[in-house]
N, C-alpha and C positions, 0 to 999 in steps of 0.2 A: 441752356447753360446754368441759368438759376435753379433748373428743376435737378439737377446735376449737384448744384453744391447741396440743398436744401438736404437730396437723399443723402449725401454722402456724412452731414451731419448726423442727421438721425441715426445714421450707420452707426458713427462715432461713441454716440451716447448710449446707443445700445449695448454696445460692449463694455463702455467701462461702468456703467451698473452692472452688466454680468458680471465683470472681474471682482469689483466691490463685493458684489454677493458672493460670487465665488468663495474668497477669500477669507470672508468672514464665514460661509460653510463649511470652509475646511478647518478651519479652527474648531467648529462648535465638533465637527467630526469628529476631530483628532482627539478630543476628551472622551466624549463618548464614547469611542475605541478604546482609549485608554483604561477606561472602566469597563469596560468589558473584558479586557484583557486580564485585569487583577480578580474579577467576577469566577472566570473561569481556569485560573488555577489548580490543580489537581484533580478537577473534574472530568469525566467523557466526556468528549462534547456530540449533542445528538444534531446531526446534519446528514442531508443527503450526497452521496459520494459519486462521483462518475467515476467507476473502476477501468471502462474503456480507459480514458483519456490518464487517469492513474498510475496504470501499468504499463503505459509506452515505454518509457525507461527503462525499467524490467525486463520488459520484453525482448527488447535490443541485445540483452546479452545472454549470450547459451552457454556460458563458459560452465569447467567443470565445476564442481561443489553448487550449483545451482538447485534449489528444492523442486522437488519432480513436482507436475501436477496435480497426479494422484492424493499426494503427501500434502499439498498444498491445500484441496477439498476436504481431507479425513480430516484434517486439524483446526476447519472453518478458520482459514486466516484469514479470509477477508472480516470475519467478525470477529476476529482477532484486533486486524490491523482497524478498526472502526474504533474499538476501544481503547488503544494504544495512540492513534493518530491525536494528540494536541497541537499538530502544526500550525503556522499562521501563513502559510505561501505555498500555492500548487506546486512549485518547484519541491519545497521540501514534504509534502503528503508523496507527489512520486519517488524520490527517494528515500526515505522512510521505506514506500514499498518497498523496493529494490534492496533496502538492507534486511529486512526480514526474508527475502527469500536468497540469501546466500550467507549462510551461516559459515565464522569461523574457524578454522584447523589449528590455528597458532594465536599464543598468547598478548606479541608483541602490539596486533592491532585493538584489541581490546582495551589491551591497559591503557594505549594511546588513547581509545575512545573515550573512558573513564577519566581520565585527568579533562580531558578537552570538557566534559563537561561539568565535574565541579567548578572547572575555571570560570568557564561561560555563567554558571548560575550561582558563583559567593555574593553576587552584587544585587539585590532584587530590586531596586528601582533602574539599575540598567538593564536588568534582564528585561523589564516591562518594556523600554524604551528599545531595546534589542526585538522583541517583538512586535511592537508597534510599525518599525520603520519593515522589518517581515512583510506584514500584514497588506501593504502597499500592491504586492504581489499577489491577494490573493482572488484577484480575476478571474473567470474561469478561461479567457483568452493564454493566461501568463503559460497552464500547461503547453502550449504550442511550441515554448522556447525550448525545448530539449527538442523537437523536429529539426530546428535551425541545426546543430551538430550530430544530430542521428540519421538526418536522411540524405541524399545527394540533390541539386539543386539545380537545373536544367534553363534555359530562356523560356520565358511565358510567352510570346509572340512570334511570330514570323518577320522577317529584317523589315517587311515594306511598313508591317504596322508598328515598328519599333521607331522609324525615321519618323512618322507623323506623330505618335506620343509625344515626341520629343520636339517639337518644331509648332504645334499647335497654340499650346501657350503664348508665343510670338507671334501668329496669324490673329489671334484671338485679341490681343494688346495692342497689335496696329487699328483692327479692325474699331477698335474702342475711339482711337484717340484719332483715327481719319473720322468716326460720327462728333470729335466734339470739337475739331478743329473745321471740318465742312459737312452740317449734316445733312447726309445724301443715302435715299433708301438703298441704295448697292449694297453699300458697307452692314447698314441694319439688316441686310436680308443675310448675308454673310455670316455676319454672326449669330442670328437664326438658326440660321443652316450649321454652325460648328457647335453651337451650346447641345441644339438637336441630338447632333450625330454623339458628340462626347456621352449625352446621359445617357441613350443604349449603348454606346460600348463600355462606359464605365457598370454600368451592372449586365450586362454579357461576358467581359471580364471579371465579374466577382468569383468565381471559381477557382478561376487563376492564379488568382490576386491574394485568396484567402486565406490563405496559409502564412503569407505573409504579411495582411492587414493586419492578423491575429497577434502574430508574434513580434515582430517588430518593435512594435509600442513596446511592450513589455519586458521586451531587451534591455531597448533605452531605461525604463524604469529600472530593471536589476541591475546596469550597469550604475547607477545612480546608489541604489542600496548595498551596494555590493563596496562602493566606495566611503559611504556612511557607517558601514560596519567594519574595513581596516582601520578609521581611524578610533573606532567607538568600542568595538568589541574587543573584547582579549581573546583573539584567534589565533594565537602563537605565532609561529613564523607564516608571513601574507606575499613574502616577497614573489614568488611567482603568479600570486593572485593581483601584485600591485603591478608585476608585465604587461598580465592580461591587459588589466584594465589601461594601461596604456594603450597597447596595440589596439584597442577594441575604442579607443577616443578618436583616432582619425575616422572608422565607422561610425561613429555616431555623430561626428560633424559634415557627412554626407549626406545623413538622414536628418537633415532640420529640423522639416516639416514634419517628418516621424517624431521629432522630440516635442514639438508643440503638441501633437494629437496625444503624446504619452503624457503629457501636463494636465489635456483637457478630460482624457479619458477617465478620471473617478469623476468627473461632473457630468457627465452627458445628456444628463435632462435639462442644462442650463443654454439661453436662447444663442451664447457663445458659440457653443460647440455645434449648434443644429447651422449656425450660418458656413462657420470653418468648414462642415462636412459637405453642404451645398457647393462653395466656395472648389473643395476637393474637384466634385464632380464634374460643374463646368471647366474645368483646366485641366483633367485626365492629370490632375497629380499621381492619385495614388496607381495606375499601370506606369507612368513616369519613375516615381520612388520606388515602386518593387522591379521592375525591369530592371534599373540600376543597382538592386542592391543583390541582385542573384549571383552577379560576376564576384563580390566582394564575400558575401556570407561563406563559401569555401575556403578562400585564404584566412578569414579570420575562426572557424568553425573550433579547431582545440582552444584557443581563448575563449570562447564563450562558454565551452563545458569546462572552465576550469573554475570561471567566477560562478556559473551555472552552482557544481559541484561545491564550493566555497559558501555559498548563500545558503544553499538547502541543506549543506550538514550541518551550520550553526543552526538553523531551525529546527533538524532532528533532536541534535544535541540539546533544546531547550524541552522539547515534548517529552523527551525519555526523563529528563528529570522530574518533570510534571505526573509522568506517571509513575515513579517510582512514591513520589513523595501521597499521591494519593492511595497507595495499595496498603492494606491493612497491615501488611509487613513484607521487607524485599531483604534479598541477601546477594549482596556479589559474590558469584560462585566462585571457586576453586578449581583449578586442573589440574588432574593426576596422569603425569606420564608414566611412571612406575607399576605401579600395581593397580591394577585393572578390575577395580570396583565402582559401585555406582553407592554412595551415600548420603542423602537427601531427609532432611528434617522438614517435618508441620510442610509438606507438600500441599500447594492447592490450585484450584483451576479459577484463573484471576477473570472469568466472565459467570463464574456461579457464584449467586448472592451468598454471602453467610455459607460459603463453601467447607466443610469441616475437613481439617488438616489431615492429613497423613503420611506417616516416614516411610523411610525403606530403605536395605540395605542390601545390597548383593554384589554377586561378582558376576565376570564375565563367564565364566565357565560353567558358571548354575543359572538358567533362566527362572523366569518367574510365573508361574502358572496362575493366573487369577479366579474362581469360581466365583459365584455367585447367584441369590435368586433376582428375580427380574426385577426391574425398577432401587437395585440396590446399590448403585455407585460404580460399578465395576469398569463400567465402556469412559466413565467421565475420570476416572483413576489413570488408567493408562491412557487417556489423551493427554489430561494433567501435565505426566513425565516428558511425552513427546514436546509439548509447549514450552515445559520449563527448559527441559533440552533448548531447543530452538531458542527461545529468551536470552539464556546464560549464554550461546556461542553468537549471538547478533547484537542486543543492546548490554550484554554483562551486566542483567538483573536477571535474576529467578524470584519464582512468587514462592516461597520457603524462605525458614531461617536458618539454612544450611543447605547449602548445593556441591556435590564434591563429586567428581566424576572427569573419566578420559574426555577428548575432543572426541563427537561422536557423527554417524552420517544417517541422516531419519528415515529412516524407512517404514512405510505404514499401510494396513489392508483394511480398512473399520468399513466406509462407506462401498459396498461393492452391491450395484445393480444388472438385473439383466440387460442386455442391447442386443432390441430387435433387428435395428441396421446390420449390425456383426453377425446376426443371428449367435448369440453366444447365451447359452443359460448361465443362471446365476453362480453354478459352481464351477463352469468356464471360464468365468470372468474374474472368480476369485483366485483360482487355480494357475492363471494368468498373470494375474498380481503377484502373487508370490515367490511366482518362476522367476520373478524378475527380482526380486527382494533374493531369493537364491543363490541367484547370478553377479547380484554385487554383495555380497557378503562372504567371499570367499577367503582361503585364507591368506592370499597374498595382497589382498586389500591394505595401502599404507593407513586408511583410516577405518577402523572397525566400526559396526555397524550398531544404534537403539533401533530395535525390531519391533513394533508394535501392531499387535493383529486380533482385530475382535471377531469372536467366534469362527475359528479357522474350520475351513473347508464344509462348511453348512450348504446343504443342498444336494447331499447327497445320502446315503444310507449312510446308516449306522456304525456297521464293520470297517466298509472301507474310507468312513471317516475320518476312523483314530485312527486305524492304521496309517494310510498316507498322512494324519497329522503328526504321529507318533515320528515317524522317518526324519520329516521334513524339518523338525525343531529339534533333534537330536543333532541335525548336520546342519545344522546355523547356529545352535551355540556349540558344539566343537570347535567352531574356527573362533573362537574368542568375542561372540557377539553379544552384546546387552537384548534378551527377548524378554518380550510382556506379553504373555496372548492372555485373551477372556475366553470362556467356555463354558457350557452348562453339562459338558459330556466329563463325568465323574469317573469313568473309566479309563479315559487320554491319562489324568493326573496320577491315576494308579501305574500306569504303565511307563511315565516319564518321571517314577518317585526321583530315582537317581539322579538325572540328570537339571531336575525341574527342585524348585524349591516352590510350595504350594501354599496359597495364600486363600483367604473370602471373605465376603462380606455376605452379613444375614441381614433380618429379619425377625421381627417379634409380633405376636398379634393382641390387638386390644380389643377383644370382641368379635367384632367380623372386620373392624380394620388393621391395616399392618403396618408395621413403626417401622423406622430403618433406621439406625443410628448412624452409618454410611462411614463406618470406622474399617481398617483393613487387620483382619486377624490371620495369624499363621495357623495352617490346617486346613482342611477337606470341609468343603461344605456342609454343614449338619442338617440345614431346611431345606424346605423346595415352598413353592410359595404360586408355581401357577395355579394350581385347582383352585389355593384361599383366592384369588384375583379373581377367578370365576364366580367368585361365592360372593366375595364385596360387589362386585358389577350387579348381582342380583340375577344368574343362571337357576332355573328348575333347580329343587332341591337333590329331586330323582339323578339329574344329570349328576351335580356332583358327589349324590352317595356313591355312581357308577363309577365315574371316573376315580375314584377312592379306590374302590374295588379292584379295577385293574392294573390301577397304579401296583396295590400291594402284591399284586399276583406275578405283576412284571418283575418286580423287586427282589421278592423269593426264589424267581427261575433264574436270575442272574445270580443273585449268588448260590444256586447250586453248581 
């Protein structure tokens, strides 16, 4: 009996020095967060990403205006979204994705996004403190919470081991309190025998369970933030977010023991939380708490993606400000429903250092033909547009000081490889891509189409190069489409003069090196620049006199 109180003390003091320290290490935290959070202000932040666990969210929806994945690779968004991502909570890193890959058609949710976020960011030491209590969130367990209302949610056991989860706790508390009222080895061997049995099931059920060890916690925590930011943030109207968080209070007064482990969860190397988790184990809490909470997480599943959805778009909303405010210059674009041109000033591609700007003006009914020698801007020009496109119709910034253009639908052929599985050659596989760029760009499309395609239809000869490219880009801007292709075929440009308004960037050489100014000039290519490349790399001299040779010889017989 004495050896009973004596542990039970020491028990005692164990914990409330952990609390103590706890307590005062969540203080020294919470600054140190806070200074890091003013630290990295307008900056990328370089960290490593699980795009798995990212793109859940995203994933979940197929609906239409969704960014193909084609479109999605040609325009590296994920190195996109790396450098755009200043979130402070996995909730709002997946939604962020999720907004970049479903770009707008109409004006109204824009403007809405735009106000929401000057509001969220006139105040900067509440926006600090707005990301701070974020920050709370960003566990990499917290991604799990969009599972809770994305997936359906079935019983983890079978009835017989459901009855004994539940009933063991009580075998377990008798069996305690018959050793200290008569102590008799039965009882001790009893509870032997259940502490036993509970640690293999409680990590044989970890699979089960896991999904919802994960998230759970993290619930509780966002419902906690979620209600520190209606009173704290200026989120405009919260009232169906303050429902949720009703309906979703009887849930979380079910899950207790869940709300303790979501308290102890940013400390988990303190000797607190290593006893609570022991504690767990012998009592088959946690298959007890997630058994129970499977029946309930269905009925309450649209309140949680509502507060879900509430949390993460004030966090987007603070990131997009953050990066606008870091980019050398932004412009909130313009949309024209009228007259169907595209007009974009000091264009630039916001992941190239000291990227040099360039305009552009056109219309839908004149594409744009791009030339160029190699290494001289052309393929990062017309991504540029595609990005900005996609920027201006998701967070309503462009990296320009002028963006004016229709709502558009991205369409794009840059990265196209052979597959061996498909067996398909490389100009299959681009020929493919295109078909399909074809097929929605027709002219009953409600939303017209930016066309973006670097070096069209390579891999195959010459002739029936241009030709099939010649066809194919005269009958996708007939139907009122915005196209951009690259090309090094000088010929295509002659033959689409009409219909093609024809741009390049050159090259200058300094010696045996070659300068680029990476500016966009109207007009036909005047250099070519592979053989100097051969010559800078350090090729036989013999070779390039040759290659000289029958370059000029080529050149004559074409234009005879």
């Amino acid at each position: 009996m004495y050896y009973f109180l004596f542990t039970l003390l020491v028990f005692t003091i164990v914990l409330t020095v952990s609390y103590i320290a706890s307590y005062f290490g969540k203080l020294r935290a919470k600054e140190t967060n806070l200074e890091k959070i003013k630290n990295k202000w307008a900056k990328p932040l370089n960290a490593r990403r699980n795009f798995d666990l990212i793109k859940v969210y995203a994933d979940a929806d197929n609906s239409a205006g969704k960014l193909s994945t084609v479109t999605s690779d040609d325009l590296d968004l994920k190195n996109i979204f790396n450098y755009i991502d200043r979130t402070n909570s996995k909730p709002g890193k997946q939604y962020l994705y999720k907004k970049l890959h479903f770009p707008e058609t109409t004006i109204g949710n824009l403007l809405l996004l735009d106000k929401k976020i000057e509001t969220l960011n006139a105040d900067n030491p509440n926006r600090e403190l707005i990301e701070l209590e974020l920050s709370r969130l960003n566990h990499t367990n917290a991604y799990q919470i969009a599972n809770l209302f994305l997936k359906s949610h079935v019983p983890l056991f079978a009835p017989v081991m459901d009855v004994y989860i539940k009933v063991v706790p009580y075998l377990i508390l008798a069996a305690i309190i018959s050793i200290l009222i008569i102590p008799n080895p039965v009882s001790l061997i009893v509870l032997a025998v259940l502490f036993g049995y509970n640690v293999i099931f409680h990590f044989a059920s970890k699979r089960k369970t896991a999904a919802y060890s994960d998230s759970l916690p993290q619930l509780l925590i966002m419902h906690k933030v979620a209600v520190w930011l209606v009173k704290n943030a200026k989120a405009g109207d919260t009232e169906e977010v303050k429902k949720s968080l009703v309906n979703l209070a009887g849930l979380k007064r079910s899950l207790s023991i869940v709300n303790l482990e979501s308290m102890l969860v940013a400390d988990s190397g303190s000797p607190g939380y290593a006893v609570f988790q022991l504690f767990k184990t012998l009592f088959l809490l946690e298959p007890y708490i997630y058994t129970n909470s499977v029946k309930h997480i269905g009925r309450y599943s649209d309140d949680i993606e509502k507060v879900y959805a509430f949390v993460a778009e004030i966090d987007m909303l603070i990131a997009i400000q953050s990066v606008r405010e870091g980019l050398p210059f932004y412009n909130k674009p313009e949309f024209i429903d009228q007259d169907a041109k595209m007009d974009i000033t000091d264009l630039y591609h916001p992941l190239v250092k000291k990227c040099v700007p360039n305009s552009l003006n056109t219309r839908a009914d004149k594409g744009a033909l791009i030339t160029g020698s190699n290494m001289s801007g052309k393929t990062t020009f017309i991504k540029s547009i595609a990005i900005n496109t996609l920027l201006a119709q998701t967070l309503f910034t462009s990296c320009a000081k002028a963006y004016k253009a229709p709502f558009l639908k991205i369409q794009t052929s840059i990265k196209i490889t052979d597959s061996i599985e498909e067996q398909q050659s490389f100009f299959q596989a681009q020929a493919s891509a295109i078909l399909n760029i074809v097929d929605n760009s027709g002219s009953a499309e409600a939303v017209k189409s930016l066309v973006i395609i670097d070096e069209i239809f390579r891999g195959t000869n010459t002739i029936e190069r241009i030709a099939a490219a010649k066809s194919v880009l005269s009958y996708i801007t007939a139907n009122d489409n915005f196209v951009f292709v690259s090309t090094h075929d000088l010929e295509l440009a002659e033959l689409l003069d009409e219909d093609f308004a024809i741009y390049s960037f050159e090259d200058s050489k300094s010696g045996r090196t070659l300068v680029f100014d990476y500016k966009l000039k109207e007009g036909l290519l005047k250099s070519k620049n592979g053989i100097a490349i051969l010559a800078s790399m350090g090729y036989p001299e013999s070779v390039i006199e040759d290659a000289h040779i029958v370059s000029e010889r080529m050149m004559l017989k074409y234009m005879e």
